[in-house]
GUDRENMAR-549878 format. One record per residue (C-alpha): residue number from 0; residue in three letters; chain; x, y, z. Coordinates in steps of 0.25 Angstrom, whole numbers, plus 2048, in hexadecimal, padded with zeros to 3 digits. Layout:
BEGIN
marnu pos:NUM, code:ALA, unit:A, px:X, py:Y, pz:Z
...
END
This chain:
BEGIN
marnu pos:0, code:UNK, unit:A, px:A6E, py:D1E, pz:3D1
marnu pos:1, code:UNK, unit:A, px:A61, py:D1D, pz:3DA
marnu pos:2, code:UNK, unit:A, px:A59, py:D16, pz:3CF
marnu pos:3, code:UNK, unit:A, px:A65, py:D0B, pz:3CD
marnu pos:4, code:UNK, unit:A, px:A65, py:D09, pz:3DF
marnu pos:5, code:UNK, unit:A, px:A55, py:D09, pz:3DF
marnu pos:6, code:UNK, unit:A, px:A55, py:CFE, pz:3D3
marnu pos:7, code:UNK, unit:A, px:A5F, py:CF6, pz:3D9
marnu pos:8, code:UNK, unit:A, px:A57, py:CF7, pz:3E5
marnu pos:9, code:UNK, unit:A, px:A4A, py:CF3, pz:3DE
marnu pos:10, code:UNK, unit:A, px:A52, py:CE9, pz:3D7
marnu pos:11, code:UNK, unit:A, px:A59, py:CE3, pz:3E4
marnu pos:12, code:UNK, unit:A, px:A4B, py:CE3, pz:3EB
marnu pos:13, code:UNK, unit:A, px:A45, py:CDC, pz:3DD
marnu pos:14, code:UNK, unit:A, px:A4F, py:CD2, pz:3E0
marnu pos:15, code:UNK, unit:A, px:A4F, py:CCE, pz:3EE
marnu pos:16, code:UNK, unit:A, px:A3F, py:CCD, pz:3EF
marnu pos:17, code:UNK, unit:A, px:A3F, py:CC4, pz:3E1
marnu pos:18, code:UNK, unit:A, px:A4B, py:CBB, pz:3E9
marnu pos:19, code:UNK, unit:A, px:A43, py:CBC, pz:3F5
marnu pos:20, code:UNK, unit:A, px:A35, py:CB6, pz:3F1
marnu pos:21, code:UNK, unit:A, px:A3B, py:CA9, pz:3EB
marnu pos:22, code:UNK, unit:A, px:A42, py:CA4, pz:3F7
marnu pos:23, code:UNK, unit:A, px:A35, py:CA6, pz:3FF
marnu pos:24, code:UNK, unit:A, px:A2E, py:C9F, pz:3F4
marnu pos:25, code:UNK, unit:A, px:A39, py:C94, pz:3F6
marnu pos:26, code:UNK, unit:A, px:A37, py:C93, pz:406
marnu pos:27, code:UNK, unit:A, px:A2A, py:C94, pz:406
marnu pos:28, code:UNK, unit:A, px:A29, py:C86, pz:3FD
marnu pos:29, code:UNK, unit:A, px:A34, py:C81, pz:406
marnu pos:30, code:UNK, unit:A, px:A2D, py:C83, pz:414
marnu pos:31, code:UNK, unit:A, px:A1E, py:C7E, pz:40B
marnu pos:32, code:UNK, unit:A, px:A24, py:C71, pz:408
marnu pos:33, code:UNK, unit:A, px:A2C, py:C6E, pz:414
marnu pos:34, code:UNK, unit:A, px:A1F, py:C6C, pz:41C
marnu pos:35, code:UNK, unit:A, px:A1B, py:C61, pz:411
marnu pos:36, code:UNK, unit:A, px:A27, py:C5A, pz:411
marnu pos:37, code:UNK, unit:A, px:A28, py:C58, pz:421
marnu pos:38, code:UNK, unit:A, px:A19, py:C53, pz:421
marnu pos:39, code:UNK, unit:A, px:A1C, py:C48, pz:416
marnu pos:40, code:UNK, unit:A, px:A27, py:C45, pz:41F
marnu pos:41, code:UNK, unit:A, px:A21, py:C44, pz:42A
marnu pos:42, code:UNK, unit:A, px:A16, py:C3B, pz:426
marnu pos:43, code:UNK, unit:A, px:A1F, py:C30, pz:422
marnu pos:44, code:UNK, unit:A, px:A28, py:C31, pz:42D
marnu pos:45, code:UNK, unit:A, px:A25, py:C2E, pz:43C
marnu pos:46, code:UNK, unit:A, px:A2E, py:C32, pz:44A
marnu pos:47, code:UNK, unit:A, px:A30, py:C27, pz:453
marnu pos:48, code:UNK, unit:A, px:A3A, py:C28, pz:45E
marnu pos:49, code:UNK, unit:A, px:A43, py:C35, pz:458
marnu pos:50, code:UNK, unit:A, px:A43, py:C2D, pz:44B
marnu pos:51, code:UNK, unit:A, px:A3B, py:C32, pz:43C
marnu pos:52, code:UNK, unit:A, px:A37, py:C26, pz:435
marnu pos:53, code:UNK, unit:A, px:A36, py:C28, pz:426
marnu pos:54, code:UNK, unit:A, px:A32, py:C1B, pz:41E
marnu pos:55, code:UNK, unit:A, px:A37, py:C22, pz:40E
marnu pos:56, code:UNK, unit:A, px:A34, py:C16, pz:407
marnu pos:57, code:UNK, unit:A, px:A2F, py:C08, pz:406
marnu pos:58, code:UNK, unit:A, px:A31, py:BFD, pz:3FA
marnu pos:59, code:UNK, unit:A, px:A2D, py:BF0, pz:3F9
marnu pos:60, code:UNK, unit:A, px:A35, py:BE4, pz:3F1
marnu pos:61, code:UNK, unit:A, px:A32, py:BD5, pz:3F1
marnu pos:62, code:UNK, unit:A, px:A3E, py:BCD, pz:3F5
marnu pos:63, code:UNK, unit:A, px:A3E, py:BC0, pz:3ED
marnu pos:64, code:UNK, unit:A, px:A44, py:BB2, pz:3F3
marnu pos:65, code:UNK, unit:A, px:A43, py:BA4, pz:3F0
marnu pos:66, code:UNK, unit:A, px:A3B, py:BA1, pz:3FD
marnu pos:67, code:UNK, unit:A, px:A32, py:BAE, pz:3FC
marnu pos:68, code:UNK, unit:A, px:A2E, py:BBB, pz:3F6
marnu pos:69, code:UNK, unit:A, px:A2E, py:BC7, pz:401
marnu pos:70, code:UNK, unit:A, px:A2A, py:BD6, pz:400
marnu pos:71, code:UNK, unit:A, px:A35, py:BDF, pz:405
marnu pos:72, code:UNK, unit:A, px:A30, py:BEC, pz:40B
marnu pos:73, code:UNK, unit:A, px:A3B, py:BF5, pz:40C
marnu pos:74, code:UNK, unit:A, px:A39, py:C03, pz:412
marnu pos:75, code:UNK, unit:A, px:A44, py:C0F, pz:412
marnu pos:76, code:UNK, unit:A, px:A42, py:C16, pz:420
marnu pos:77, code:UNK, unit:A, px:A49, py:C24, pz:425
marnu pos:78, code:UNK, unit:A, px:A4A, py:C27, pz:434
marnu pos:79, code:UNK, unit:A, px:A50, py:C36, pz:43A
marnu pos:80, code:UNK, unit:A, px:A53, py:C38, pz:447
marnu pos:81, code:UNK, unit:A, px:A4D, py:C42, pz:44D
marnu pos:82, code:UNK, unit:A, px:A4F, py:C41, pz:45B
marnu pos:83, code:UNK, unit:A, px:A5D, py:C47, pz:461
marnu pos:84, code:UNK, unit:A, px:A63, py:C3B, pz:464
marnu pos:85, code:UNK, unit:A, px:A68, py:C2D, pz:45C
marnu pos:86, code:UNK, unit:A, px:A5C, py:C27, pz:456
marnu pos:87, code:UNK, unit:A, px:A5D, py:C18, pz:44F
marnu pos:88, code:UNK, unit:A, px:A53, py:C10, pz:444
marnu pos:89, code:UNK, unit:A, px:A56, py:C07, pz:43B
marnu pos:90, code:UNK, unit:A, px:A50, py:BFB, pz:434
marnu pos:91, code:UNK, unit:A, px:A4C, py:BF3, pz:43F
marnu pos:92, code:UNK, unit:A, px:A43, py:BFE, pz:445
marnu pos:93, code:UNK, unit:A, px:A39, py:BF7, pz:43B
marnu pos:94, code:UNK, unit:A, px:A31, py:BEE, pz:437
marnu pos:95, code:UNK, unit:A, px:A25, py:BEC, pz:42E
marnu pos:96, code:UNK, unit:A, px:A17, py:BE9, pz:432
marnu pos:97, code:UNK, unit:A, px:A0E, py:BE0, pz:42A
marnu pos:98, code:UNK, unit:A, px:9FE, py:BE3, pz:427
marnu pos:99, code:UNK, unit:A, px:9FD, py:BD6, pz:430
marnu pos:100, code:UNK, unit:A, px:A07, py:BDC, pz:43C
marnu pos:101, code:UNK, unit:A, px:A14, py:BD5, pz:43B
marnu pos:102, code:UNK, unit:A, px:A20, py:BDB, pz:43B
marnu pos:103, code:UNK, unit:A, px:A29, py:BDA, pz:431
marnu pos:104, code:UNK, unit:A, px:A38, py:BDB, pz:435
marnu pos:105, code:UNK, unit:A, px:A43, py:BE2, pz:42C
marnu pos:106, code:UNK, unit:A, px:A49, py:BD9, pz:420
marnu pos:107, code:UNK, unit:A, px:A57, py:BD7, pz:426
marnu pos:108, code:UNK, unit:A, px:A5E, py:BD4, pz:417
marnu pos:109, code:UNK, unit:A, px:A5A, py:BE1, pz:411
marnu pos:110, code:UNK, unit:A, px:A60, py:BF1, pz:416
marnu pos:111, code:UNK, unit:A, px:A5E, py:BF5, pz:422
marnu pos:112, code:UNK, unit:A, px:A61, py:C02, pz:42A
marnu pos:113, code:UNK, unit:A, px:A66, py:C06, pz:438
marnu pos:114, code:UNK, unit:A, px:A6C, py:C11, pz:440
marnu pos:115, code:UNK, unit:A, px:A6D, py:C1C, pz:449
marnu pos:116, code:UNK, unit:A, px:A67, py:C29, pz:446
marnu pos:117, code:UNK, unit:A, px:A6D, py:C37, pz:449
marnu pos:118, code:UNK, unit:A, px:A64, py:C42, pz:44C
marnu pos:119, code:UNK, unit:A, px:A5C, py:C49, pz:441
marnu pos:120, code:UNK, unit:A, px:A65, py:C3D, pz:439
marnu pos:121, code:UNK, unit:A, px:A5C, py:C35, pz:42E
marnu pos:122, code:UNK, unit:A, px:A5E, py:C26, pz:42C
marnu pos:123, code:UNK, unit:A, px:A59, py:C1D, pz:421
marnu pos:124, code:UNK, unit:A, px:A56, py:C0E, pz:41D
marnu pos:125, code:UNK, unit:A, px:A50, py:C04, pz:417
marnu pos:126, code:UNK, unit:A, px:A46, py:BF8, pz:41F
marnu pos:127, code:UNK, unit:A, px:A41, py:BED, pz:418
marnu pos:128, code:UNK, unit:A, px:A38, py:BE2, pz:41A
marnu pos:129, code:UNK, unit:A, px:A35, py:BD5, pz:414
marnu pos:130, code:UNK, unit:A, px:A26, py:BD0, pz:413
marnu pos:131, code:UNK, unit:A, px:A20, py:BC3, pz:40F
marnu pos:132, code:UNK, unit:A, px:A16, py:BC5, pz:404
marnu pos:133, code:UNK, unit:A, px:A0A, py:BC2, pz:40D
marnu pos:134, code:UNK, unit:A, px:A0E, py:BCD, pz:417
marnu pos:135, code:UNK, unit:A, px:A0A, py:BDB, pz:415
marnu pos:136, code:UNK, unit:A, px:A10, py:BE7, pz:41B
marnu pos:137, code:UNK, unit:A, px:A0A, py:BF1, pz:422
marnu pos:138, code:UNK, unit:A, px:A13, py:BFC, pz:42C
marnu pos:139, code:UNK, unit:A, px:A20, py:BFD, pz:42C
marnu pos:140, code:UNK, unit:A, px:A24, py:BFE, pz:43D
marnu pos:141, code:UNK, unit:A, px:A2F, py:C07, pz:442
marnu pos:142, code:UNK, unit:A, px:A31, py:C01, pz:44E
marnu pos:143, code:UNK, unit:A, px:A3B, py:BFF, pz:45B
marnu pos:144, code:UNK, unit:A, px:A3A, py:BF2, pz:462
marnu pos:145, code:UNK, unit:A, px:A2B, py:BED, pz:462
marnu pos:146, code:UNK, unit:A, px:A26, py:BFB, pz:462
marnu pos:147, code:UNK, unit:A, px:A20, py:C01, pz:455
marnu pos:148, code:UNK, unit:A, px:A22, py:C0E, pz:454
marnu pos:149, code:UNK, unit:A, px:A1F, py:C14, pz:445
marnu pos:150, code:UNK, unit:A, px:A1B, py:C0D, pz:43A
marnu pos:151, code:UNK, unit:A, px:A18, py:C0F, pz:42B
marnu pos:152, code:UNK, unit:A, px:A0E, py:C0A, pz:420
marnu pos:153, code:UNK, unit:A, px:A14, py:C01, pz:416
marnu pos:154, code:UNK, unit:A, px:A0F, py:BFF, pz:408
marnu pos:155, code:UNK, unit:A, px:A0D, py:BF0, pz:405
marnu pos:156, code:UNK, unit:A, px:A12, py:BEC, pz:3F8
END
């Protein structure tokens, strides 16, 4: 009878340190890429005014007319709130700068995004720009008013 309870003793210990070692394995490769993914994060994203400001994604199409042939730059842009209070963004908060400094405002016709955010709440949208084919762009401008406040490279097509 001893020799039954001292091997389903060894046995139930067997077990518990075989189940054990597994789960570390598993946090441990948790907690190794969480740093990764919150530093690639946090180089594409900027903080201004209680607001995280993701550009995800950027495409370029050619709009053809019958007067003209314009390059439409269109970029998918995330914002979370992460001040306490109500935060808003929304399409007209940008604009896109040229490699010769003008600013190009927001293609009216085409999608467009706008609204109020709830704290730790995420909203997303798309912002598109039309460009002539002699100009060129360069940043992408988040910006309040006149005053430019973040801004990200663009890939010129």
């Amino acid at each position: 009878m001893k020799k039954i309870l001292v091997s389903a003793g060894i046995a139930t210990t067997l077990m518990l340190a075989a189940c054990s070692n597994p789960d570390n394995k598993d946090s441990q490769m948790r907690q190794e890429e969480a740093p990764e993914t919150s530093e690639a994060q946090e180089t594409k994203g900027q903080i201004v005014n209680g607001l995280r400001i993701d550009v995800l994604n950027q495409e370029v199409n050619e709009r053809i007319t019958e007067e003209e042939t314009e390059t439409l730059y269109t970029f998918t842009v995330s914002g979370k709130n992460m001040a306490s209070t109500m935060n808003g963004l929304g399409s007209s908060d940008f604009a896109l700068k040229t490699t010769d400094g003008d600013m190009v405002e927001l293609d009216y016709t085409m999608a467009m995004f706008g609204d109020e955010i709830e704290p730790n709440e995420t909203l997303e949208g798309t912002v598109t720009f039309a460009l002539s084919e002699e100009q060129v762009p360069a940043k992408l401008v988040y910006r309040i008013g006149d005053n430019e406040l973040a801004e990200w490279d663009v890939k010129a097509q």
